[in-house]
C-alpha positions as CSV (number, residue, x, y, z in Angstrom):
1,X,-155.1,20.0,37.1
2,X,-158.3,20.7,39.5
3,X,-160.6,18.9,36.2
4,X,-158.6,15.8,37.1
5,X,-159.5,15.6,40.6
6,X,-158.1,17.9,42.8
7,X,-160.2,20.8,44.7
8,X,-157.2,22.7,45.6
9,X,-153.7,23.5,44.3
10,X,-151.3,25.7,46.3
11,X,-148.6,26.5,44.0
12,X,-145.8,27.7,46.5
13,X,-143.0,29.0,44.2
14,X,-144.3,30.4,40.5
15,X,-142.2,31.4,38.0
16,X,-143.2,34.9,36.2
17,X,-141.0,36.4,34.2
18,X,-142.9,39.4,34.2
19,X,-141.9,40.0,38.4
20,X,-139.2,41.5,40.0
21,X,-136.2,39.4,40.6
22,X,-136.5,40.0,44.4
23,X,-139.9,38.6,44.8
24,X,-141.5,35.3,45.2
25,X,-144.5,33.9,43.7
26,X,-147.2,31.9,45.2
27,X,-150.6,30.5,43.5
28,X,-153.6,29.0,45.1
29,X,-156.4,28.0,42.6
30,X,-159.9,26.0,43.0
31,X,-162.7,25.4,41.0
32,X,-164.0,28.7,41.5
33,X,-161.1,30.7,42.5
34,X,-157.6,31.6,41.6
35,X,-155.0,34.4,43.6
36,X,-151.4,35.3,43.1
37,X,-149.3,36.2,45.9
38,X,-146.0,37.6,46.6
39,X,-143.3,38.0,48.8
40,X,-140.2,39.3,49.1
41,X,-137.3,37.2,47.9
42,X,-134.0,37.0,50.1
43,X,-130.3,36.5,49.2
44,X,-129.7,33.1,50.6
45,X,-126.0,31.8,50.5
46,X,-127.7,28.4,50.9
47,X,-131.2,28.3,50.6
48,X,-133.4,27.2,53.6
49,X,-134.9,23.8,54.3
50,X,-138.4,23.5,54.9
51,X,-140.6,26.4,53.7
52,X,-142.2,24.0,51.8
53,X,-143.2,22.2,54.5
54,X,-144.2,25.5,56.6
55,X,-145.7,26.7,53.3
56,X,-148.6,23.9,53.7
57,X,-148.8,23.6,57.3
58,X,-149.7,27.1,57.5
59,X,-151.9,26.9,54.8
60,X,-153.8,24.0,56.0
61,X,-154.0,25.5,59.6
62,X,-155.6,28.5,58.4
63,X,-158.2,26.8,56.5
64,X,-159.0,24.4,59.4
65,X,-159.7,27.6,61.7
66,X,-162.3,28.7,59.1
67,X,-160.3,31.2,56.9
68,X,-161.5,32.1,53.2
69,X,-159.1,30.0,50.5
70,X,-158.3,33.9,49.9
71,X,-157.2,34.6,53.8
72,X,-155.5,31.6,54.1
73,X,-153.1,32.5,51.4
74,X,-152.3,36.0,52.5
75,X,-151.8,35.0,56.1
76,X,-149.3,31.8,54.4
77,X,-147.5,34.7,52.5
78,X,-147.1,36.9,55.5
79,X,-146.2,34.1,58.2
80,X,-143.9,32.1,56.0
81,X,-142.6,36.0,55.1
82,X,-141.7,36.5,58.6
83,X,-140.0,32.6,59.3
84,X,-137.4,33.1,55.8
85,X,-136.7,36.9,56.7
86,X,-136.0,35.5,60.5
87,X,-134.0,33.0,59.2
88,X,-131.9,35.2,56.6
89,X,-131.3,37.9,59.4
90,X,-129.8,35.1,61.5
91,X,-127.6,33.9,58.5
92,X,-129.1,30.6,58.8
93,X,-130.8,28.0,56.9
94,X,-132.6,26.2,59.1
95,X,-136.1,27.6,59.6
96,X,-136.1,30.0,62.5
97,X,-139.6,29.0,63.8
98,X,-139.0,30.0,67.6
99,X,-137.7,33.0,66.6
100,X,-140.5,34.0,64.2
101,X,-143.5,31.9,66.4
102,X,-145.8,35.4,67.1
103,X,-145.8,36.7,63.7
104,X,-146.9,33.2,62.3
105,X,-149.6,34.2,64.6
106,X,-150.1,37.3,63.6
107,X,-148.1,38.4,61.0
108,X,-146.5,42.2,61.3
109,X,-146.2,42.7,57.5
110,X,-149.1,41.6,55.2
111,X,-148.7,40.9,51.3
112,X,-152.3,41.0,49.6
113,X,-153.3,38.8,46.8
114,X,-155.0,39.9,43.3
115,X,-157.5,37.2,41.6
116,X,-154.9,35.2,38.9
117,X,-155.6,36.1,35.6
118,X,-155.7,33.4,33.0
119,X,-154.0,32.9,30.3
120,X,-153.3,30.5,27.0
């Protein structure tokens, strides 16, 4: 996908068979780079709304303020972390972003990423 165009491609729910059930995967990948990411993955009765939306808003943010394509995924991972396990804890399904505003900030749990290996 990036040889047709694209420099970036933020890939915010990956399939793996190879991962734990209760973990969700993430991709970011750019000409020169590639990183996997997870999180964990919570037992929604109804699965939320927007964390797709959050996903790229947090992504874009952080590479506006000057983050590595590397930083800005881990801090996406952690912040949208804390906003979904908000949001399960209040047995909702509507994004609790109020609730969860400070660790979008500053994220109290961190999830690091490993360079993407690829494959045929």
């Amino acid at each position: 996908v990036i040889a047709r165009g694209p420099k970036l491609m933020l890939v915010k729910h990956l399939l793996d068979r190879n991962s734990p059930a209760d973990r969700f995967n993430m991709l970011v990948v750019t000409e020169r780079e590639a990183w996997m990411g997870q999180r964990p993955l919570y037992p929604f009765a109804r699965q939320p709304v927007g964390v797709g939306d959050l996903t790229s808003a947090v992504f874009v943010a952080r590479t506006l303020l000057g983050d590595s394509i590397r930083a800005a995924f881990e801090h996406t991972l952690a912040a949208v972390n804390a906003v979904v396990k908000a949001t399960w804890q209040a047995g909702r399904y509507e994004l609790e972003l109020v609730a969860a505003q400070n660790e979008i900030a500053q994220p109290r749990e961190w999830f690091d990423a490993w360079v993407a290996e690829e494959t045929a």
